[in-house]
Residue, then its C-alpha position, 0 to 999 in steps of 0.5 A: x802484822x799491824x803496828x800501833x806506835x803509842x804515845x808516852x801519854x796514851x793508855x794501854x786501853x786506848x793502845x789496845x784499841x787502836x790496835x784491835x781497828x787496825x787488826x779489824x780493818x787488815x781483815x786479820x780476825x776474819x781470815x783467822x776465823x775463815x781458816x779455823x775450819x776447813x770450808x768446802x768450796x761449794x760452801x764458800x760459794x753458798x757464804x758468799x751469795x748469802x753475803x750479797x744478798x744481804x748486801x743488796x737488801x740493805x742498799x735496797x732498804x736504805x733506797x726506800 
């Protein structure tokens, strides 16, 4: 479980903030998100060559 120490001058806007990167950079929001709904493996495999390709498309745009 992700913590964020707050600061006694810090907002709760800012703590929140904080909070919610750290859950984004953990990979928490998306492992909830991927575990909502059952996902056939032949779809997971479909997902993550999708993934790729849109992965060396952009490395291939940024080549240009």
């Amino acid at each position: 479980m992700a913590k964020v120490e707050v600061r006694k001058d810090e907002s709760i806007d800012k703590a929140l903030r904080k909070f919610k990167m750290k859950m984004r950079k953990e990979g928490v929001l998306d492992e909830l998100k991927r575990r909502e709904h059952y996902e056939k493996p032949s779809e997971i495999r479909r997902h993550d060559m999708e993934k790729a390709k849109r992965k060396e498309t952009r490395r291939r745009q940024e080549e240009w």
